[in-house]
VMD Tcl script that draws the C-alpha trace (Angstrom):
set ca {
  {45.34 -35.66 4.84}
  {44.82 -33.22 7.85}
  {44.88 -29.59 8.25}
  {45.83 -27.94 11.40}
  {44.69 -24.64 12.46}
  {46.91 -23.54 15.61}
  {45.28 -20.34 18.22}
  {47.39 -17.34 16.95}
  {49.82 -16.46 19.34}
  {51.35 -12.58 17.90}
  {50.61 -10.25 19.51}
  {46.75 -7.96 18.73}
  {46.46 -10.97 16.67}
  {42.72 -12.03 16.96}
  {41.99 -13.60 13.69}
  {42.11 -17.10 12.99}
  {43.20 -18.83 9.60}
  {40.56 -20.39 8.60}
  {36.51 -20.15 9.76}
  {34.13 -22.55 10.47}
  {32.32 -21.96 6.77}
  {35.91 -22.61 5.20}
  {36.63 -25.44 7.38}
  {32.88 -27.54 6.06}
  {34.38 -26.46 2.49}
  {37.22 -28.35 2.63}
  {36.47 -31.27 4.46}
  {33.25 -31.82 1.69}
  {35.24 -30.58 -0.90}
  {38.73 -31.62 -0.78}
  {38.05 -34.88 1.95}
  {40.47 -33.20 4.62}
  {40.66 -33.90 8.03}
  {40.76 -30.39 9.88}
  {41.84 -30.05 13.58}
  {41.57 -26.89 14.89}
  {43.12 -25.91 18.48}
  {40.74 -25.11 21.41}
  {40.17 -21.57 21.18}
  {41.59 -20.91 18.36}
  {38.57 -18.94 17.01}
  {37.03 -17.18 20.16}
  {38.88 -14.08 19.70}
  {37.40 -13.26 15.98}
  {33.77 -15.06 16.99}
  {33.90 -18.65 16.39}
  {33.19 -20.87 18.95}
  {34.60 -24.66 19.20}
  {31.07 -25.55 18.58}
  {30.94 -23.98 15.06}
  {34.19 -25.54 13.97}
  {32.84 -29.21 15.40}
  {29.42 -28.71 13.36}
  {31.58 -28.03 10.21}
  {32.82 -31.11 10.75}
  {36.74 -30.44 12.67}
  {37.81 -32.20 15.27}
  {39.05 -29.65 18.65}
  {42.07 -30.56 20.37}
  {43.74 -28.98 23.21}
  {46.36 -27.41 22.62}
  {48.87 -26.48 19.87}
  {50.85 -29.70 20.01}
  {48.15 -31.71 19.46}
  {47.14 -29.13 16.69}
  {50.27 -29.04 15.18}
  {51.72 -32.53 15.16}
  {50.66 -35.21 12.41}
  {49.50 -32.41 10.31}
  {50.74 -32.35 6.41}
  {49.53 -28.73 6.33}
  {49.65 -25.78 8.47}
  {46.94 -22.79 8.30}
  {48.23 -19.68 10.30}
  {47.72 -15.97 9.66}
  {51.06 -14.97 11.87}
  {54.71 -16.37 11.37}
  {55.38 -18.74 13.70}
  {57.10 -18.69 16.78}
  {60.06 -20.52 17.27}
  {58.32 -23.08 19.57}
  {55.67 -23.34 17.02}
  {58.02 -24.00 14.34}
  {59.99 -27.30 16.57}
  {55.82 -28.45 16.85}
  {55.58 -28.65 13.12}
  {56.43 -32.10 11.45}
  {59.39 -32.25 9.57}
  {57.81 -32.62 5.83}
  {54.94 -30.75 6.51}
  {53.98 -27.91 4.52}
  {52.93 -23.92 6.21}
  {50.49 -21.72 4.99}
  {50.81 -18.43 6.33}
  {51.79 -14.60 6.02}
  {55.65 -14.76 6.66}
  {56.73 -11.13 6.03}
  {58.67 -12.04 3.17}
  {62.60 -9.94 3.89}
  {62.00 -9.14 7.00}
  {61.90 -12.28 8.99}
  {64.87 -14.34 7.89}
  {65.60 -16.32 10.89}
  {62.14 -17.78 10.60}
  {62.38 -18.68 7.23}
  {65.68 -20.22 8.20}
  {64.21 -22.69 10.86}
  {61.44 -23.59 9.00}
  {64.21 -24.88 6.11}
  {66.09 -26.50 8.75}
  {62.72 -28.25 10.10}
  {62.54 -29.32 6.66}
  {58.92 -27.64 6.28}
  {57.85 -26.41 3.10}
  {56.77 -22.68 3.58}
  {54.39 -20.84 1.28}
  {54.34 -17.20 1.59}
  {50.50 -15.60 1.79}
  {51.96 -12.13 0.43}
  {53.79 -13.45 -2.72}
  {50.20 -14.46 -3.60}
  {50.95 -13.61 -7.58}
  {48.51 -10.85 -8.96}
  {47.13 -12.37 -11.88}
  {43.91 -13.30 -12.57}
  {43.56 -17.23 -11.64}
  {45.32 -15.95 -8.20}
  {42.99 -13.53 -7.55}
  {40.67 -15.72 -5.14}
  {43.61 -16.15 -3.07}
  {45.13 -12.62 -2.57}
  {45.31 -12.41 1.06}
  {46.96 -9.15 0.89}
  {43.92 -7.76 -1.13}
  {41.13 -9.05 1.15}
  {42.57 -7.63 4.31}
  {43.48 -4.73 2.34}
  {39.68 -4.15 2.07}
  {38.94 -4.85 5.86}
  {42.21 -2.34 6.33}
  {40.60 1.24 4.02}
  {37.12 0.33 5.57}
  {37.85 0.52 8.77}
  {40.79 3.33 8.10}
  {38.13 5.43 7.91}
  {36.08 4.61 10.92}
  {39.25 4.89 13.20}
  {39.94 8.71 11.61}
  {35.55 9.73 11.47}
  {35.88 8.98 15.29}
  {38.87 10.87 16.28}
  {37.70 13.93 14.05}
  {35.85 16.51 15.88}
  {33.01 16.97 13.52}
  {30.29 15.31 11.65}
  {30.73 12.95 8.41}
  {27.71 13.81 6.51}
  {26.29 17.45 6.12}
  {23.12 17.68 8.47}
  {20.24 19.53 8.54}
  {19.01 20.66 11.60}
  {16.89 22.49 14.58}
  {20.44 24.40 15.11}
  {21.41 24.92 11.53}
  {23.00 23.37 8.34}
  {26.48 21.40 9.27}
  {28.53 21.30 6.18}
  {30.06 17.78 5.27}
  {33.66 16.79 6.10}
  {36.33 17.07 3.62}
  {38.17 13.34 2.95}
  {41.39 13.16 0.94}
  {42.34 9.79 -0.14}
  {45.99 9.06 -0.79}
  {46.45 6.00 -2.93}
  {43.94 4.11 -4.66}
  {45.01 0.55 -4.28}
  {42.38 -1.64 -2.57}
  {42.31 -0.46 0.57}
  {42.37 2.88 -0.74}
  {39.14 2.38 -3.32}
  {37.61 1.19 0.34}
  {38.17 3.89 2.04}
  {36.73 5.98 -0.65}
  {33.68 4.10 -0.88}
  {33.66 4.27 3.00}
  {34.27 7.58 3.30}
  {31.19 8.26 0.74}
  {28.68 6.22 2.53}
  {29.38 7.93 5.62}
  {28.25 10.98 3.92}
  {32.03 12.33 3.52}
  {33.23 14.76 0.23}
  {36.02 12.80 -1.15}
  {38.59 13.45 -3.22}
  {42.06 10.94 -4.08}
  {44.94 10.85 -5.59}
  {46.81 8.11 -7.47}
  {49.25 8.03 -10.09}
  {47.97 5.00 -12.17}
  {45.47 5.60 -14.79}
  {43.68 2.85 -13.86}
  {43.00 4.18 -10.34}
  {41.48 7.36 -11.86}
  {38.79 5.21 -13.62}
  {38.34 3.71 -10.54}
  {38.03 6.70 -7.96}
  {35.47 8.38 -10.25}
  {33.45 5.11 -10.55}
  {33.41 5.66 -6.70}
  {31.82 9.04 -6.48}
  {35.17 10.47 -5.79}
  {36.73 13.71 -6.95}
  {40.67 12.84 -8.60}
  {43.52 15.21 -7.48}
  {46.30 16.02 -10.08}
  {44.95 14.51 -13.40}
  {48.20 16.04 -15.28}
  {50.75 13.77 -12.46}
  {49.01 10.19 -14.16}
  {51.53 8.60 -16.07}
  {50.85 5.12 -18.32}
  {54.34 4.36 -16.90}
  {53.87 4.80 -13.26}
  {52.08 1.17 -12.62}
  {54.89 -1.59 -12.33}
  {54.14 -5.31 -12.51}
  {51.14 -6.79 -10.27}
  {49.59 -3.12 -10.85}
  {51.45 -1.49 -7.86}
  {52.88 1.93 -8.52}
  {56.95 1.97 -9.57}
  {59.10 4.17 -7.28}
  {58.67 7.42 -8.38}
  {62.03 9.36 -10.10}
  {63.25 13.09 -8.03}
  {61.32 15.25 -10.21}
  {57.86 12.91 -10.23}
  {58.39 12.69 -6.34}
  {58.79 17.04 -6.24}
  {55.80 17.28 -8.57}
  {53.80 14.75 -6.20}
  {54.73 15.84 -3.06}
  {53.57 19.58 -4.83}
  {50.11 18.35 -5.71}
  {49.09 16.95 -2.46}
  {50.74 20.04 -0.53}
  {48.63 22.36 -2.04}
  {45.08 19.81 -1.38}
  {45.77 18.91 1.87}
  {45.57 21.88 3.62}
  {41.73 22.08 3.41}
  {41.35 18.49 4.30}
  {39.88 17.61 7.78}
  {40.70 13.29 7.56}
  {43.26 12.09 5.12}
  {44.18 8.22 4.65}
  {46.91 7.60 3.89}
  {47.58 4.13 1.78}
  {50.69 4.58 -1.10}
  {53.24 1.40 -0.40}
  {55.44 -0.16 -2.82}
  {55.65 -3.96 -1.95}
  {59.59 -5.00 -0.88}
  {60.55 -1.01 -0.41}
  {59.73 1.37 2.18}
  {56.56 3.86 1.91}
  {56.96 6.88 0.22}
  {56.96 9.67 2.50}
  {53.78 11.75 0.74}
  {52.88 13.65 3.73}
  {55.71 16.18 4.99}
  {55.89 17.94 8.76}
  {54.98 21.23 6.30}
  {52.10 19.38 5.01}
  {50.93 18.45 8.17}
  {51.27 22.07 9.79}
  {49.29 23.46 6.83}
  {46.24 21.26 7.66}
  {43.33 22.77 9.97}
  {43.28 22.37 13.63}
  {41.57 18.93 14.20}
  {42.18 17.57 11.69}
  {42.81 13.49 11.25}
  {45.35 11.74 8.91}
  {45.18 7.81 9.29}
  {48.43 6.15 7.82}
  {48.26 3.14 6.65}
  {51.81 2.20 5.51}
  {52.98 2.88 9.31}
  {54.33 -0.54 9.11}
  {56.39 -0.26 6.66}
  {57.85 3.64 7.29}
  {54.76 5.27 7.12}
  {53.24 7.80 4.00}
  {53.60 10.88 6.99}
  {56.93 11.94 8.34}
  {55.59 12.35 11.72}
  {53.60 8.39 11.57}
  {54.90 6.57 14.84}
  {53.76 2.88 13.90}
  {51.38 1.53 16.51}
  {50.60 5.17 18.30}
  {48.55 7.93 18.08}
  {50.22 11.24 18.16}
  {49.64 15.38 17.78}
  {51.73 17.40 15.95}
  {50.46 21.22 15.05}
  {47.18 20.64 16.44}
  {46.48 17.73 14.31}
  {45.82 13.76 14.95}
  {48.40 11.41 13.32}
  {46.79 8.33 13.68}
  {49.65 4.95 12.93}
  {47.82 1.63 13.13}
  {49.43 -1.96 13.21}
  {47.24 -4.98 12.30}
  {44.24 -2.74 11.36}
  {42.57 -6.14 9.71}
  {42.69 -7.80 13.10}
  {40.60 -4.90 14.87}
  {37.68 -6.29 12.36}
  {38.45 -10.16 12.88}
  {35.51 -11.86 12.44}
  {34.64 -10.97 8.64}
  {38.39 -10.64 8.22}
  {39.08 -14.44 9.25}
  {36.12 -15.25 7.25}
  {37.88 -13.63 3.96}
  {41.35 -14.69 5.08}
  {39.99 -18.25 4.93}
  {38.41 -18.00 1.92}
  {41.83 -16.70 0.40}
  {43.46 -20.01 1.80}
  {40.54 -21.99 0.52}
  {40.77 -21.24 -2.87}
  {44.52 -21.95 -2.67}
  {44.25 -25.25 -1.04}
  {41.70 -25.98 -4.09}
  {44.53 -25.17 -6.50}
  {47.36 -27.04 -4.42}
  {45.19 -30.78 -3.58}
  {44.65 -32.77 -5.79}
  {42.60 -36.20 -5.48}
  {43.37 -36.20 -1.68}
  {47.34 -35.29 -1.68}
  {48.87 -31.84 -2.02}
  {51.19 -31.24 -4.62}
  {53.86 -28.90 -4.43}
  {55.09 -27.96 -8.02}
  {57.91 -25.61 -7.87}
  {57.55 -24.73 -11.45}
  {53.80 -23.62 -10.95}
  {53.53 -19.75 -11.45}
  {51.18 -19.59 -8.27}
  {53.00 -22.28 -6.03}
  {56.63 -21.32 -7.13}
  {56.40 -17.70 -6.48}
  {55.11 -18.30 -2.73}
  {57.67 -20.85 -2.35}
  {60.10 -19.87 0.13}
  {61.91 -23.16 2.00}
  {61.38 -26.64 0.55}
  {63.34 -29.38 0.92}
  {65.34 -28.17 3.60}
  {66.49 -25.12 1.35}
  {65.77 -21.36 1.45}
  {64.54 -20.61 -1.89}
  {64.27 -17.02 -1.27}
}
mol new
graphics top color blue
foreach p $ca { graphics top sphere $p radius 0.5 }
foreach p [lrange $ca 0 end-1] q [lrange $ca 1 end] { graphics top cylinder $p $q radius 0.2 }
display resetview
């Protein structure tokens, strides 16, 4: 049964789906054939000659990748020219921005290909080796903080030197999901005094295990963490008594990340214009939910902007900025779900498998969801 790993064609897309060390796994593993498209790894540092010593075969170019193959790798939707490439039958694996990209979901049902979404991954525990969403949430909070250290105008750590003591920078962590509890432990290493705020109580274990101060202790709420442990939408008064707490920490912060989301909703807005005129000249805030509305009123997804003398920092595709060890982890992810999905050499597709029928989106011609 082959694999095909097409060159990702989205744009600031440099990852690729799976690496060369995920590629050896499954051919000695799971007896695939993998063909992987010339190129398709340069951009996140894999050469053709690393996927060819794992054992793929290099073709070139995304036809060749794309046609005969029973499954699809891909970190990116496809394109609509990608999608007429695919053989009817076959089956994608890929992230396909689940209610926001219906007319892709709607050719792939029409192409008759079997489409499993990466971010309906389930969070439960047997899943856990194949949350894509959490691994490049990790490569996202790590390098959050590397993006905001190097826009700020002063030092990290606290320094002693020839010219003085420098006092450390202030970092205020908002949300304490994955790539928030990275960005913590980021912002610690680099020598940073952190503080965060969440409204799970699980988080607050979880910041303190990190070193980190936690902001608000009376705002944590048993009741606040919906299913998969994301945080429920917050109710008018929890929102006024949020939006209170961080008001009154933020102004002595000099780099805030930003990381709150609520998976099918827009980001809460956590950082007002007030907020942000309150904050010290130079300061940084890095939001992380720009994609999907931003945690600051002022975020402009994909740009970099100024407001009241401080940097509002709104990046897209921060995962792909760190592409080699994020293809490596991304390919891992898709690993361990190919090990739960084949099965003695064919893949089986059980719609009434908690993992496989909650990434299900098109099969059988049929949009599912």
């Amino acid at each position: 049964m082959r694999i095909s790993v097409p060159t990702e064609t989205a744009p600031r897309e440099q990852r690729v789906a799976l690496a060369p060390d995920s590629v050896a796994r499954l051919i000695k593993q799971q007896k695939l054939e993998v063909v992987v498209q010339q190129g398709a790894g340069l951009q996140a540092g894999f050469r053709d000659a690393a996927y060819q010593a794992a054992g793929a075969s290099i073709v070139p170019d995304a036809a060749a990748a794309l046609g005969g193959a029973a499954i699809v790798a891909k970190v990116q939707p496809p394109s609509e020219r990608e999608i007429a490439q695919i053989d009817s039958g076959a089956t994608l694996i890929s992230l396909l921005r689940p209610g926001h990209s219906a007319d892709v979901i709607a050719a792939l049902a029409k192409r008759n290909v079997t489409a499993l979404a990466l971010e309906l991954v389930p969070r439960i525990t047997r899943a856990q080796s194949m949350d894509v969403l959490s691994s490049q949430s990790t490569v996202s909070g790590y390098k959050a903080v590397l993006i905001g250290a190097a826009s700020l105008g002063k030092f990290l750590p606290m320094l002693t030197t020839a010219a003085g003591n420098i006092s450390p920078a202030k970092v205020f962590v908002i949300g304490a999901g994955v790539a928030g509890l990275q960005a913590i432990a980021t912002g610690r290493r680099l020598g940073g005094v952190v503080s965060a705020f969440d409204v799970r109580p699980a988080a607050r274990e979880q910041v303190q295990s990190l070193g980190a101060s936690f902001v608000a202790n009376d705002l944590v709420s048993a009741s606040a963490e919906a299913a998969g442990g994301y945080a429920r939408a917050q109710t008018a008064d929890e929102q006024t008594r949020t939006l209170a707490a961080i008001g009154n920490h933020i102004k002595d912060m000099d780099l805030v990340v930003s990381t709150a989301q609520i998976p099918g909703r827009q980001a809460p807005t956590l950082i007002t214009e007030e907020m942000v005129a309150s904050m010290r000249p130079g300061s940084v805030i890095v939001d992380l939910a720009a994609e999907t509305g931003g945690n600051c009123a002022l975020s402009k997804a994909g740009e970099t902007v100024q407001v009241h003398d401080v940097t509002i920092i709104a990046p897209v595709n921060l995962p792909s900025s760190v592409a080699f060890h994020a293809s490596q982890m991304f390919g891992r992810n898709i690993f361990e779900l190919l090990k739960h999905l084949v099965r003695d050499g064919a893949l089986v597709l059980d719609a009434a498998d908690e993992i496989t029928g909650a990434m299900m989106m098109t099969h059988g011609g049929q949009v599912l969801r």
